[in-house]
PyMOL commands that place a pseudoatom at each C-alpha (Angstrom):
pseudoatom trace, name=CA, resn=UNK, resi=1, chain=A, elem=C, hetatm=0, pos=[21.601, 9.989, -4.397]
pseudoatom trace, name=CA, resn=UNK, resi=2, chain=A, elem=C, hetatm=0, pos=[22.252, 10.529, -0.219]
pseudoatom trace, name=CA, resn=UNK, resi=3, chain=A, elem=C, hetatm=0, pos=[25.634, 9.369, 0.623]
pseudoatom trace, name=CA, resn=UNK, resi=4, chain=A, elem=C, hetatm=0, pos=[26.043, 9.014, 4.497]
pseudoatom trace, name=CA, resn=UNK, resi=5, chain=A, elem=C, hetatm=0, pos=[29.869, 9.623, 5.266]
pseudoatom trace, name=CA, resn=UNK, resi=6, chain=A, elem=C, hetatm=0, pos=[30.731, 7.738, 8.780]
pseudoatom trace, name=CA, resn=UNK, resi=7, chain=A, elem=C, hetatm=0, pos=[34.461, 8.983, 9.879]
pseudoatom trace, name=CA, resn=UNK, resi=8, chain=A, elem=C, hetatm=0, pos=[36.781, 9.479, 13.295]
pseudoatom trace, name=CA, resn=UNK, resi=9, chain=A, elem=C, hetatm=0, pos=[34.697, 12.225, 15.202]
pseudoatom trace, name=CA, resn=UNK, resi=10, chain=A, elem=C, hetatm=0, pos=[36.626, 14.639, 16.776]
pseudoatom trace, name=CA, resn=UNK, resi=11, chain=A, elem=C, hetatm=0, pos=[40.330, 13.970, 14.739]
pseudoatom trace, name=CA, resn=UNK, resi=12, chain=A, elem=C, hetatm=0, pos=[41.666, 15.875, 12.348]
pseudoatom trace, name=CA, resn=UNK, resi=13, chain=A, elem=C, hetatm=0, pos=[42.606, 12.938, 10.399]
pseudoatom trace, name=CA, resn=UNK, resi=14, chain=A, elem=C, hetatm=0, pos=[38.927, 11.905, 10.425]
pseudoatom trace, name=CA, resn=UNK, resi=15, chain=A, elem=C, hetatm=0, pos=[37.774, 14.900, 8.834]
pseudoatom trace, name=CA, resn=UNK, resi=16, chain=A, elem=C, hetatm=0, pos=[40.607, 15.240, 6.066]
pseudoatom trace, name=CA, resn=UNK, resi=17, chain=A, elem=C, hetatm=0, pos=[39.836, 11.540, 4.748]
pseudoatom trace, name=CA, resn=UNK, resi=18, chain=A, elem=C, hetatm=0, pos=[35.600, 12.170, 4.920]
pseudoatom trace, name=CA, resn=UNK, resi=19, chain=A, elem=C, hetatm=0, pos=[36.586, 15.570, 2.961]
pseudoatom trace, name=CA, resn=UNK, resi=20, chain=A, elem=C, hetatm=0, pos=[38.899, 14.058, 0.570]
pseudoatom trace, name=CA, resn=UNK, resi=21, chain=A, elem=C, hetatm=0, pos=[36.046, 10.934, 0.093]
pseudoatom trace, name=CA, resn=UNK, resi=22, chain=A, elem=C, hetatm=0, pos=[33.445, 13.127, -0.675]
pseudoatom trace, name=CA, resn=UNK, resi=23, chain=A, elem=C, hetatm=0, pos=[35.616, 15.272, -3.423]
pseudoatom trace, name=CA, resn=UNK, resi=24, chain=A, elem=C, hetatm=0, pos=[36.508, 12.015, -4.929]
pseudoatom trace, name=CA, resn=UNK, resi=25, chain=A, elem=C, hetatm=0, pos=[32.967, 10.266, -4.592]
pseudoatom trace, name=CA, resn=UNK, resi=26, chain=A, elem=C, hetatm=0, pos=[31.710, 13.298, -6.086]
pseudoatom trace, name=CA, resn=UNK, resi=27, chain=A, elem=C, hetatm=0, pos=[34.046, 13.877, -8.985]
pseudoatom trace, name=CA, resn=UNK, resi=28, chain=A, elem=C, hetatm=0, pos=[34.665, 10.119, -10.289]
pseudoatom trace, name=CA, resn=UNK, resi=29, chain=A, elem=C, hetatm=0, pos=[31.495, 8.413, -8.942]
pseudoatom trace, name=CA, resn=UNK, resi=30, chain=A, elem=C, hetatm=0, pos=[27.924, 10.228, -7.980]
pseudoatom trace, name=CA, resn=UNK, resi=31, chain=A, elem=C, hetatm=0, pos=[28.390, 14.053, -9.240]
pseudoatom trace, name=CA, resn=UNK, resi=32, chain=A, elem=C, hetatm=0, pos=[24.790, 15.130, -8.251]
pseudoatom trace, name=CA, resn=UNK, resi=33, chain=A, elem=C, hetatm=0, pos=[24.744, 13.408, -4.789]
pseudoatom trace, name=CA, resn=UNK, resi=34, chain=A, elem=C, hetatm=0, pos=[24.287, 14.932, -1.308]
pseudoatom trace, name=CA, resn=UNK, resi=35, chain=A, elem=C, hetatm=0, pos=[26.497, 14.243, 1.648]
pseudoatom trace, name=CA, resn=UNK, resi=36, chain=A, elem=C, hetatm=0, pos=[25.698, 13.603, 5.566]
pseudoatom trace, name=CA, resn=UNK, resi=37, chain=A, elem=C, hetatm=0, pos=[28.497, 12.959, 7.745]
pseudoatom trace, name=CA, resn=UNK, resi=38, chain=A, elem=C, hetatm=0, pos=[27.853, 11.312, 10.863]
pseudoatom trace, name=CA, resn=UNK, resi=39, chain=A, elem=C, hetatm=0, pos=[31.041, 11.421, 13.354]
pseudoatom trace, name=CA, resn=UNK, resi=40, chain=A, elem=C, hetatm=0, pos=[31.969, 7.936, 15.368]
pseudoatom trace, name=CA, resn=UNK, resi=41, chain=A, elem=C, hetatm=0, pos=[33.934, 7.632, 18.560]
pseudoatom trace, name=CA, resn=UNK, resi=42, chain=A, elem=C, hetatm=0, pos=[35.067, 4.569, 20.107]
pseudoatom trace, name=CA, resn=UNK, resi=43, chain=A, elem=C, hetatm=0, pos=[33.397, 2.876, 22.474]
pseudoatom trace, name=CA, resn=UNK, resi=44, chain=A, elem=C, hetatm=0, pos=[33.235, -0.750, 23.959]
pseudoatom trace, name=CA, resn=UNK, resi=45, chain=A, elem=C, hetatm=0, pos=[30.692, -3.172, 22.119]
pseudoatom trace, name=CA, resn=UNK, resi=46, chain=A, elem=C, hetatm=0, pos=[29.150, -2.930, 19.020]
pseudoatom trace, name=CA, resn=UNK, resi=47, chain=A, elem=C, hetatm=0, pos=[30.723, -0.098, 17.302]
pseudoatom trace, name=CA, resn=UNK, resi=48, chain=A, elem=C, hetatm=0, pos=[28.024, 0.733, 14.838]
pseudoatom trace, name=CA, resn=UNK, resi=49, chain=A, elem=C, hetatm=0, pos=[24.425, 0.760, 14.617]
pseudoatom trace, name=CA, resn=UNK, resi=50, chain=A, elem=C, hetatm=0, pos=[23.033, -0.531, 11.621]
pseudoatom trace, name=CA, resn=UNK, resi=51, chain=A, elem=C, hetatm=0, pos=[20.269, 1.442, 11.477]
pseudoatom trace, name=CA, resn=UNK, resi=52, chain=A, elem=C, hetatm=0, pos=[21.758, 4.492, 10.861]
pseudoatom trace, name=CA, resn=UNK, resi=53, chain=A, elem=C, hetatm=0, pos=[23.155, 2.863, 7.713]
pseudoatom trace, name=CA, resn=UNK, resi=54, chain=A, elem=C, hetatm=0, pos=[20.082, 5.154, 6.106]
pseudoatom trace, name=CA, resn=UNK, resi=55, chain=A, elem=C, hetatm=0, pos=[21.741, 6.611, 2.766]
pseudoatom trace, name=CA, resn=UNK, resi=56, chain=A, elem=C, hetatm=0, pos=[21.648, 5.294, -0.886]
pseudoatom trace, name=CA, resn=UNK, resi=57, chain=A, elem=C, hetatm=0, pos=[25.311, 4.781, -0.442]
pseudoatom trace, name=CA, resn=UNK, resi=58, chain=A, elem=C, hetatm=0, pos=[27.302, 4.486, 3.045]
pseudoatom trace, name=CA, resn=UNK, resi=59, chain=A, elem=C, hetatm=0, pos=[30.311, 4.973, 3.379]
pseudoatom trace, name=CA, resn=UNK, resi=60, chain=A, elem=C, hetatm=0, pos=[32.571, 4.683, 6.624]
pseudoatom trace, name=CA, resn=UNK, resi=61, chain=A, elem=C, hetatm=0, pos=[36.594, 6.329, 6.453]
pseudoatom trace, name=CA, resn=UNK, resi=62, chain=A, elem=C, hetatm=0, pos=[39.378, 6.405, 8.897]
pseudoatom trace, name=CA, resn=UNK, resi=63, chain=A, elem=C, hetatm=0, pos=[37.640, 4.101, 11.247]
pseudoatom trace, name=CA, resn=UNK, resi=64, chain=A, elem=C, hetatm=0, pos=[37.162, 0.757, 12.179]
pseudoatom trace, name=CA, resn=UNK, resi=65, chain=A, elem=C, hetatm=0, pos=[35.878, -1.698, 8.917]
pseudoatom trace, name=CA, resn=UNK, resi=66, chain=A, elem=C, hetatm=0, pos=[32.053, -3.001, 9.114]
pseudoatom trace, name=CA, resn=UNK, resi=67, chain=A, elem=C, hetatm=0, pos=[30.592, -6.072, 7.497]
pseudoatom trace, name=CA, resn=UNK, resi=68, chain=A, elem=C, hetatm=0, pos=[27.729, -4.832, 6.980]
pseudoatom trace, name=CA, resn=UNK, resi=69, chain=A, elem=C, hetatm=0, pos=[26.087, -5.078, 3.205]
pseudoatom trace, name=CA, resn=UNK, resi=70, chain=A, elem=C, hetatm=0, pos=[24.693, -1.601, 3.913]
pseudoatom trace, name=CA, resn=UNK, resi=71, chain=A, elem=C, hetatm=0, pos=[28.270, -0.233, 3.865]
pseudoatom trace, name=CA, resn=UNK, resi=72, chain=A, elem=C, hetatm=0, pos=[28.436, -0.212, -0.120]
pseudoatom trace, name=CA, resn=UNK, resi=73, chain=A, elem=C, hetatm=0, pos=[31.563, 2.209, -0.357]
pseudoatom trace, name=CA, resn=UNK, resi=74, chain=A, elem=C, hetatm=0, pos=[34.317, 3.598, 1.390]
pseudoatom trace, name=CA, resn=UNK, resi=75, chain=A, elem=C, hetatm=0, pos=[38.574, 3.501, 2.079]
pseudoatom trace, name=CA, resn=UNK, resi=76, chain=A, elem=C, hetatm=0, pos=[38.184, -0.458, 1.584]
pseudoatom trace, name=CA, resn=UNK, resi=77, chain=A, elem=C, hetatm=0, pos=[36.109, -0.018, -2.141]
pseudoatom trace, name=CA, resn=UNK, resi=78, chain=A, elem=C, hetatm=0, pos=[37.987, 3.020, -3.101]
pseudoatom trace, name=CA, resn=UNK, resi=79, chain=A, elem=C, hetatm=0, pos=[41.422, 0.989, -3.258]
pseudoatom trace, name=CA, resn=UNK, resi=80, chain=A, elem=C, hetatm=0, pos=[39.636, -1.478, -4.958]
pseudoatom trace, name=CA, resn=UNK, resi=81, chain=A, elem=C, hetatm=0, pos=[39.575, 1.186, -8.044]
pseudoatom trace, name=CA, resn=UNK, resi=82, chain=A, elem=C, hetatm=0, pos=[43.414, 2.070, -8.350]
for i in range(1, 82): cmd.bond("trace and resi %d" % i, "trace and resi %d" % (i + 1))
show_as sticks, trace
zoom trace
């Protein structure tokens, strides 16, 4: 499985929670999957393109929330679990 990680580029923040999403993806979820990350800034209009929504499972952290049924984990499903 290819998990795409979307987080804050260029914050420290940003790159503890993608960290801390992939140890816990990894150890309670997928243990045998890969990990991209793929930093966002802000920026005025559409903050995401969909099409780079390419992984099994995408996930997006410390950032803004997407709609998108490509986004099938992430902060919003992981406190869903606890």
């Amino acid at each position: 499985m290819r998990v795409r990680v979307f987080y804050h580029d260029k914050c420290f923040d940003g790159a503890c929670s993608a960290s801390l999403f992939t140890r816990f993806h990894r150890e309670c979820v997928a243990a045998g999957a890969s990990y991209e990350y793929h930093g966002l800034v802000h920026r005025a209009g559409a903050l995401f393109d969909e099409s780079e929504f390419t992984g099994d499972e995408n996930a997006i952290v410390d950032f803004k929330y997407s709609a998108s049924p490509r986004i099938t984990c992430g902060s919003t499903i992981i406190c869903r679990l606890f």
